[in-house]
C-alpha positions as CSV (number, residue, x, y, z in Angstrom):
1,X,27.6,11.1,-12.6
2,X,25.2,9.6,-15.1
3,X,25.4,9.6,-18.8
4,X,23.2,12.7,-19.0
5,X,25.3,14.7,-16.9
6,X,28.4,13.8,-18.9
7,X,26.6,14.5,-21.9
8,X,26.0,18.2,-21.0
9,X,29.5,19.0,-19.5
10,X,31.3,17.4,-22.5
11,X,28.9,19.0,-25.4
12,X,30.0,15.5,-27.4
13,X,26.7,14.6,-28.3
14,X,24.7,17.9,-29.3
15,X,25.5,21.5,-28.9
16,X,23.3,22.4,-25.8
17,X,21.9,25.7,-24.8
18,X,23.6,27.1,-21.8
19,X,20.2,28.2,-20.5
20,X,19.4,24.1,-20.7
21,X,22.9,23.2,-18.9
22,X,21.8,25.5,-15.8
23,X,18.5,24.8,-15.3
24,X,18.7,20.8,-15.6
25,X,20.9,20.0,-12.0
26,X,17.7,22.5,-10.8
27,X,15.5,20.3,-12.4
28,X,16.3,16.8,-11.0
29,X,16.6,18.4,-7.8
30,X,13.2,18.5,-7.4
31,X,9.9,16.4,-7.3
32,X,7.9,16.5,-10.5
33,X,5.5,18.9,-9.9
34,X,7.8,21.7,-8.7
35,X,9.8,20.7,-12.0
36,X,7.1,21.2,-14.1
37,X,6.4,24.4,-12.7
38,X,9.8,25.9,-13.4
39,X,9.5,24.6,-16.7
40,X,6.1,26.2,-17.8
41,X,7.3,29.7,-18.7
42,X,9.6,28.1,-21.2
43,X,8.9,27.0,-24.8
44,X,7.4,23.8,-26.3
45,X,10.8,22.9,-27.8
46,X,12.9,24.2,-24.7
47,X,10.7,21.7,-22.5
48,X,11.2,19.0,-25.0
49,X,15.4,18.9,-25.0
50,X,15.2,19.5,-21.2
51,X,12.8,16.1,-20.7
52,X,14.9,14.4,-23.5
53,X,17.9,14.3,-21.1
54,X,16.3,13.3,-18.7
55,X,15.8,9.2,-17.3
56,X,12.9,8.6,-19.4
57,X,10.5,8.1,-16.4
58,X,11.2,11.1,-14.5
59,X,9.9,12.7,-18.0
60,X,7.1,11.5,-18.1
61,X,6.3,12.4,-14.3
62,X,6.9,16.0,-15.0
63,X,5.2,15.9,-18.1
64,X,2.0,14.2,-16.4
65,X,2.0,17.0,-14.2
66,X,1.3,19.7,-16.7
67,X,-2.2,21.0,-17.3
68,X,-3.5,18.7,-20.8
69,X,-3.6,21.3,-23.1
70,X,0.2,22.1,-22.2
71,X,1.5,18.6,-22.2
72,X,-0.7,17.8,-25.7
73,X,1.2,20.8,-27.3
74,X,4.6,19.5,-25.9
75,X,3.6,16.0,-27.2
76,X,3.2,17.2,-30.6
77,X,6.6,19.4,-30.7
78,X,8.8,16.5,-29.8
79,X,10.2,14.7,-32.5
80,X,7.8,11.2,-33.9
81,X,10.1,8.7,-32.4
82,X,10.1,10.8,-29.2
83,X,6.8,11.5,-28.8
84,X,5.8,7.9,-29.9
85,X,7.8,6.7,-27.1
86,X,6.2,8.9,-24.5
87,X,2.7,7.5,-25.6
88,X,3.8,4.4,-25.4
89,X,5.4,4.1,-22.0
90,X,2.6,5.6,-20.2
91,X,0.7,2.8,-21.1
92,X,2.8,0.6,-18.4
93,X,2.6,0.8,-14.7
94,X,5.1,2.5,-12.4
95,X,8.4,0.8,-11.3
96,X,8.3,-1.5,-14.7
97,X,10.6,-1.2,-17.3
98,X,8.2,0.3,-20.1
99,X,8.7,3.6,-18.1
100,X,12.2,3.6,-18.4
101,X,12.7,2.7,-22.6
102,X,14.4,4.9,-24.8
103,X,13.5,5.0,-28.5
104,X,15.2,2.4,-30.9
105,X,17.0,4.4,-33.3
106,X,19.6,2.1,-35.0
107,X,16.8,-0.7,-36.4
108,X,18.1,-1.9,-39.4
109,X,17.1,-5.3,-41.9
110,X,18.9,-7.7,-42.1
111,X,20.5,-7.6,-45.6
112,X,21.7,-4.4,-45.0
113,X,25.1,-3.9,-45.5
114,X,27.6,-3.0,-42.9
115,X,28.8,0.4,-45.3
116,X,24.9,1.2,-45.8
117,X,24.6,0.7,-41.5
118,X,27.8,2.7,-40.9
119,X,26.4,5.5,-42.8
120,X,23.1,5.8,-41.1
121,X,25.0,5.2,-37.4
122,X,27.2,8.5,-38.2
123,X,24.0,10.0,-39.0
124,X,22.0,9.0,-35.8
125,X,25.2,9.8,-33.9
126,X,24.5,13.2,-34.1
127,X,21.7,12.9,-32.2
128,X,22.1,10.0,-29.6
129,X,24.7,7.7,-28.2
130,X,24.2,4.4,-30.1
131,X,26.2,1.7,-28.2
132,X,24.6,-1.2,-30.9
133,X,22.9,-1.5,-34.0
134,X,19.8,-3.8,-33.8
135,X,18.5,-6.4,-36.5
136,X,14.6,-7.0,-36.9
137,X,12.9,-8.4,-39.4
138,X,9.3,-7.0,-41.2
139,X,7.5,-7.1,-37.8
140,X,9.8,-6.0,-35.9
141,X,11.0,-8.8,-34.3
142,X,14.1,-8.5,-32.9
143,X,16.8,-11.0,-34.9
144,X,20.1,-10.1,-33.4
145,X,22.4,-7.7,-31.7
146,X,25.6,-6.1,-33.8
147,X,28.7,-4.8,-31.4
148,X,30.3,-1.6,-33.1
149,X,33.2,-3.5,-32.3
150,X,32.6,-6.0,-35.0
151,X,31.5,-3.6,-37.5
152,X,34.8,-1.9,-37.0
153,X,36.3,-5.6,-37.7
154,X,34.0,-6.5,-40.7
155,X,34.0,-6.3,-44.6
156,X,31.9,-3.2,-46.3
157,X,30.1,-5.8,-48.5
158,X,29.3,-7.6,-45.7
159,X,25.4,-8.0,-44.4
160,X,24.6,-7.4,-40.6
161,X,23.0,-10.9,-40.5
162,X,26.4,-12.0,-41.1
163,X,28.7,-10.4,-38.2
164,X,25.1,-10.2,-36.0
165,X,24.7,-12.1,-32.1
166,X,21.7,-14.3,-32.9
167,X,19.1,-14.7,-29.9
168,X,19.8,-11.6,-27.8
169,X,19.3,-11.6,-23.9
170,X,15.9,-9.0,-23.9
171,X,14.1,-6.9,-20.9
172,X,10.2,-7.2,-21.4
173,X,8.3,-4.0,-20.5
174,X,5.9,-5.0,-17.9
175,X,9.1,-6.4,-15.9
176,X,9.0,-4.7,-12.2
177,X,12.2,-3.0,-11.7
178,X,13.6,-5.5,-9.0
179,X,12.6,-8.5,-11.8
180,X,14.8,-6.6,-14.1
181,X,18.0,-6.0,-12.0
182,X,17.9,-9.5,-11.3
183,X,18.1,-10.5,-14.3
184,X,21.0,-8.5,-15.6
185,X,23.1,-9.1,-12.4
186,X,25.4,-11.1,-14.6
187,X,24.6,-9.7,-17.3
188,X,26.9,-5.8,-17.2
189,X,25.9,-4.7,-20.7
190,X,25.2,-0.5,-20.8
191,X,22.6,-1.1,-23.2
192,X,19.4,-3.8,-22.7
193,X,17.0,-4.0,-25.5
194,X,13.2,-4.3,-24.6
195,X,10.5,-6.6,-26.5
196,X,7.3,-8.0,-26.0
197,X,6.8,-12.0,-25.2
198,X,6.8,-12.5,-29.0
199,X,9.7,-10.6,-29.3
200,X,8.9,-7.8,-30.8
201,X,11.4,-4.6,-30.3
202,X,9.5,-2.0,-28.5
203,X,12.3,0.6,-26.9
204,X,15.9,0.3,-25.3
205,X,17.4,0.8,-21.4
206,X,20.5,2.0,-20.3
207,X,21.7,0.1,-17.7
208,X,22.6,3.3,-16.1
209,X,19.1,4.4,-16.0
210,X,18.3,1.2,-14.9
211,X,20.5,0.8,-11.5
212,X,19.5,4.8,-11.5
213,X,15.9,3.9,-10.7
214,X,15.8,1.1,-8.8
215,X,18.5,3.3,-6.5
216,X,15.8,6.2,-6.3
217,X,13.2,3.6,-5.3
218,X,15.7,2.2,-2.2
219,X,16.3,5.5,-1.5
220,X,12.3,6.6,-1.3
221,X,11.9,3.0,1.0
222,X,13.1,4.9,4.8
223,X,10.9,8.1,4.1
224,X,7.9,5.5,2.7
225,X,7.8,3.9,5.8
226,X,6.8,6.8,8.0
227,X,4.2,8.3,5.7
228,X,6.9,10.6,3.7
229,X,6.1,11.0,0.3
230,X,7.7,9.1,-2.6
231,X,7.9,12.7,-4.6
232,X,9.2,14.5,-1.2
233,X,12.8,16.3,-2.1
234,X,14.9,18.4,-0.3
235,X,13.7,21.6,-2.2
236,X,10.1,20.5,-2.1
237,X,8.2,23.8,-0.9
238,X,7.4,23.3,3.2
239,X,3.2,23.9,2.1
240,X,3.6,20.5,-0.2
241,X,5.9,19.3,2.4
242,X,2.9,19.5,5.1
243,X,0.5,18.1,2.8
244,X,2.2,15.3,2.5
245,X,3.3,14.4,5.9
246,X,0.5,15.4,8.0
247,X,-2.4,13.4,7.3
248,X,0.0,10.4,8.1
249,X,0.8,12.3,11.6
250,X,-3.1,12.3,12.3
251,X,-3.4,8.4,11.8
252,X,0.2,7.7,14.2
253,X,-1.6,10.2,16.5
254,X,-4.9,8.1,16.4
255,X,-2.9,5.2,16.4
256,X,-1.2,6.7,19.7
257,X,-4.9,7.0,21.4
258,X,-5.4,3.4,20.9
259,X,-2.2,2.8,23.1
260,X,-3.4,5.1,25.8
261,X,-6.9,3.7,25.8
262,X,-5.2,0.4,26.6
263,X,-3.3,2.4,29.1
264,X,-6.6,3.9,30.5
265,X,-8.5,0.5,30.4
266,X,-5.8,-0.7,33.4
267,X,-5.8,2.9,35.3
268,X,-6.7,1.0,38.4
269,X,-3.9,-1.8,38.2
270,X,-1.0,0.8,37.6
271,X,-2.2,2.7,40.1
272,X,-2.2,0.3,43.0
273,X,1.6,-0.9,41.4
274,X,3.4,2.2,40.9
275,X,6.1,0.5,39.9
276,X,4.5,-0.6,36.4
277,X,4.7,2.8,34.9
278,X,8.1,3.3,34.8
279,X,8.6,0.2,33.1
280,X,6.1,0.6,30.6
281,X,8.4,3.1,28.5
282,X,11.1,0.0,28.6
283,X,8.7,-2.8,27.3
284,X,7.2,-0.7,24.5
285,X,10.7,0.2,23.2
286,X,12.2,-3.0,23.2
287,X,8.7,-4.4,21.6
288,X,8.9,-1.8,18.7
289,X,12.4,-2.2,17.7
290,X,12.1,-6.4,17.7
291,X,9.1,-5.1,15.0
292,X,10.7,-2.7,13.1
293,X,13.7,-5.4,12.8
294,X,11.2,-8.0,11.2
295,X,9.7,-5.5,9.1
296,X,13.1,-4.0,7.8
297,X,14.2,-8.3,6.7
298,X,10.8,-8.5,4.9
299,X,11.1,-5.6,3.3
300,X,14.7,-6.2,1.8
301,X,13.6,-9.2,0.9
302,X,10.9,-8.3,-1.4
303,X,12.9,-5.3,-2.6
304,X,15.9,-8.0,-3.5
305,X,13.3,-10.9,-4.6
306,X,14.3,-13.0,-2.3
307,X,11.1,-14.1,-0.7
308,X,9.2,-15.5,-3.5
309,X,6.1,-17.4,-3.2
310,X,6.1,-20.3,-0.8
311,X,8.4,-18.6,1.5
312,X,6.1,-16.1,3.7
313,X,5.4,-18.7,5.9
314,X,8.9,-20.0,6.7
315,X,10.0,-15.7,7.2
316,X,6.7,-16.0,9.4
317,X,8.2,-19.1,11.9
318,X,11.8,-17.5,11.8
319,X,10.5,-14.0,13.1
320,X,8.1,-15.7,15.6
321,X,11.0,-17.7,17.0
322,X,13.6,-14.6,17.0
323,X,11.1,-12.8,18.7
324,X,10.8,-15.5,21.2
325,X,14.2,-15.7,22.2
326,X,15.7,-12.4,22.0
327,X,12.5,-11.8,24.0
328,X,13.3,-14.5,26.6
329,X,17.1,-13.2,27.2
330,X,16.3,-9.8,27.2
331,X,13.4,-10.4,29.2
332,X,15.8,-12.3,31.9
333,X,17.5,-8.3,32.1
334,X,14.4,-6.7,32.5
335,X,12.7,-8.8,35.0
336,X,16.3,-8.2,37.5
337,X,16.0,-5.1,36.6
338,X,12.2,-4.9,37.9
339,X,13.0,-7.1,40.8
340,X,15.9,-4.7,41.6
341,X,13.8,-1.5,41.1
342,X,10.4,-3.1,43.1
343,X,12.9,-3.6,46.0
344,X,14.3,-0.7,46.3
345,X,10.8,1.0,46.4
346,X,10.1,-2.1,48.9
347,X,7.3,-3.8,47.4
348,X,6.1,-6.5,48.6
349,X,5.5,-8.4,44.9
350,X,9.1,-7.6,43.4
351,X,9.4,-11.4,42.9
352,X,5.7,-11.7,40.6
353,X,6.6,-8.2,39.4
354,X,10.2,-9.3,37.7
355,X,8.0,-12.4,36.4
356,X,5.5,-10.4,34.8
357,X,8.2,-8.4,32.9
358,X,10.1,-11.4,32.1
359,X,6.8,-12.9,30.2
360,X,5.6,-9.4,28.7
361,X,8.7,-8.9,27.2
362,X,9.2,-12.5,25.9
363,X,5.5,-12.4,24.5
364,X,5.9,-9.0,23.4
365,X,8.5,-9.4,21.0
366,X,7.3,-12.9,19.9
367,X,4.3,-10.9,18.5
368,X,6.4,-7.8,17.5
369,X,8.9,-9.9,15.5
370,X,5.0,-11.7,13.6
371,X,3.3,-8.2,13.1
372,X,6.7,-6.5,11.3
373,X,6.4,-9.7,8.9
374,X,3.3,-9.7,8.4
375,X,1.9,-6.3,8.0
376,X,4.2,-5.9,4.7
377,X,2.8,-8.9,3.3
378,X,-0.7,-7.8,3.8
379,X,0.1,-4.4,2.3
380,X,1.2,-6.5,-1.1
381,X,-1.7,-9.3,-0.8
382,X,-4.2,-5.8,-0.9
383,X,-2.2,-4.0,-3.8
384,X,-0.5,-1.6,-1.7
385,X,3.2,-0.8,-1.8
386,X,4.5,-2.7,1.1
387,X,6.9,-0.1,2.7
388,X,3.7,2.4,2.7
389,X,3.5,4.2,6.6
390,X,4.2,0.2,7.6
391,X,6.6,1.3,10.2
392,X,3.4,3.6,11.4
393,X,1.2,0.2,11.4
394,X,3.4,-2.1,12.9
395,X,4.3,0.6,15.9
396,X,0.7,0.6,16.3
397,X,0.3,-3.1,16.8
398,X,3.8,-3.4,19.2
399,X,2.9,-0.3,21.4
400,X,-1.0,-1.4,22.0
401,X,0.0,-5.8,21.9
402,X,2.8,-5.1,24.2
403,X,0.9,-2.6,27.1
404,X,-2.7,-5.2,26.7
405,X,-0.1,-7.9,27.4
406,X,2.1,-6.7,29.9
407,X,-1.0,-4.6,32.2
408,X,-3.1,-7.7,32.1
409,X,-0.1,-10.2,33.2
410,X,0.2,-7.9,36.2
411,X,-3.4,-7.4,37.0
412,X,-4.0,-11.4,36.5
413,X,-0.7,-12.3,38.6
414,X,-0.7,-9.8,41.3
């Protein structure tokens, strides 16, 4: 359960309309635009509290999604600090921190005095959960960090420079999401403030929100491979649904043809060796999943950060030669098996035969184990999102690779 949700069961932060409590599990049930829609019969300020409590970037998806003049006059109703921060974190790409930050409400100077801070604190704390107070100078610069903790412990008369943690750990806002995790993985605080280079306090993150979204964007990875949708919910209506899945069912389906033009092409060689067609179903499976293998370590590995630059080519060399020998053993099974199978049917190649499996298979998988690398990497070196349909585009390459490969070993050698 996140933050929100305790919020809204325990009422300890703000009294909350019970029309709000209902609708919001409805709400982050579903993608934005089906959010948006059950929002627009509602008030400007009912919309408002609803997107309040919610992770900062799922707000601004839903409020993207309503027509301009709607979302201008939501915009306006929310509260300055609110709607400055909206403004503001649209400016930044998706998946970076700027989406995620939070207004900065406990800002203080740093001669202010721990009774003038505590005062203001109760005050905010009506409105917000304020885990620390933060200390900026004239340009906002961000000075220190004050734990309540030692405002508990300190003097009245005291100033917040004085009890302060000087040179706080900070997120930066253009900071992908993966960046980010990284760099709080030792560091557990529930509250990360976010600055430009200079230093300059622009918002805060909950850690919750943060391990929140980059759990949502794991999550979206298995559908994104396919071709599902990174907005697809369960409640998503089946029209949407359809719209977002088919197109990609046209291009696996094109992507099919190519296969069984491939197929086609060697008509006359599978014909005069019966016994290549039933194998055919064999090699392309075992060629697909050495692929999809390859393409599920790369993808980890840029999801994790572990393959930074300089390291492509030594995940290329590791795949290639994983391919190659889980090719060559289970290529040893198959090409028995074919021998075995030939034999029975009393062919008079069952020798060549279980020799042409044993290479298709062993080259099949060295090039399957290569194209599940590689095609990720080429989605990223082009801009795209890496895990985009790439299962769809490296099946493509295994299925049409593996049947050129294995029909023109056996029309070459028999």
């Amino acid at each position: 359960m996140n933050d929100t949700a305790r919020e809204i069961e325990s009422g300890a932060i703000r009294e909350i309309e019970p029309e709000i409590r209902t609708l919001f599990t409805k709400v982050v049930e579903r993608d934005p635009r089906e959010a948006a829609k059950m929002l627009e019969p509602y008030p400007d300020e009912f919309v408002v509290d609803m997107l309040e409590l919610l992770n900062p970037a799922a707000a601004l998806k839903i409020l993207e999604r309503f027509e301009s003049p709607r979302r201008q006059t939501i915009l306006a109703t929310a509260s300055p600090e609110t709607n400055q921060q909206w403004m503001r974190n649209q400016t930044y790409p998706e998946r970076t921190i700027g989406r995620l930050m939070q207004p900065p409400l406990a800002v203080f100077r740093p001669r202010t005095t721990v009774a003038e801070a505590t005062e203001q604190i109760r005050c905010l704390a009506g409105k917000a959960i304020i885990t620390y107070a933060f200390v900026t100078d004239d340009q906002e610069k961000l000075l220190g960090v004050v734990v309540m903790r030692d405002m508990l412990l300190a003097q009245s008369n005291q100033t917040l420079e004085q009890i302060m943690l000087t040179n706080p750990f900070y997120l930066t806002p253009e900071m992908s999401l993966t960046d980010a995790m990284r760099s709080v993985l030792v560091r557990h605080y529930p509250v990360y403030p976010v600055c430009e280079k200079t230093g300059r306090l622009l918002g805060l993150l909950r850690g919750q929100m943060l391990f929140e979204a980059e759990a949502i964007e794991l999550s979206a990875q298995p559908g994104e491979m396919v071709g599902v949708e990174r907005e697809e919910r369960l409640t998503t209506p089946w029209l949407r649904s359809l719209k977002f899945r088919h197109p990609w069912l046209q291009v696996n389906l094109f992507c099919g043809l190519l296969a069984a033009l491939v197929v086609g092409f060697f008509q006359e060689t599978i014909d005069r060796i019966i016994a290549l067609a039933v194998f055919l179903p064999v090699l392309i499976g075992q060629a697909a999943n050495t692929g999809v293998q390859a393409l599920a370590v790369c993808l980890r590995g840029m999801t994790l950060g572990d393959l930074r630059s300089g390291r492509q080519r030594m995940l290329l060399i590791k795949e290639m030669l994983l391919g190659t020998l889980n090719g060559a053993l289970t290529g040893v099974t198959g090409g028995i098996a074919m021998f075995i199978f030939a034999t029975m049917v009393k062919s008079p190649l069952a020798v060549m035969l279980g020799f042409v499996v044993f290479l298709a298979i062993t080259i099949s998988c060295c090039f399957s184990g290569v194209a599940g690398a590689m095609v990720p990497l080429a989605l990223k070196r082009f801009g795209a999102d890496p895990a985009t349909a790439s299962s769809i585009v490296v099946t493509t390459f295994t299925d049409v690779g593996c049947l050129l490969v294995f029909l023109w070993l056996a029309a070459l050698l028999t």
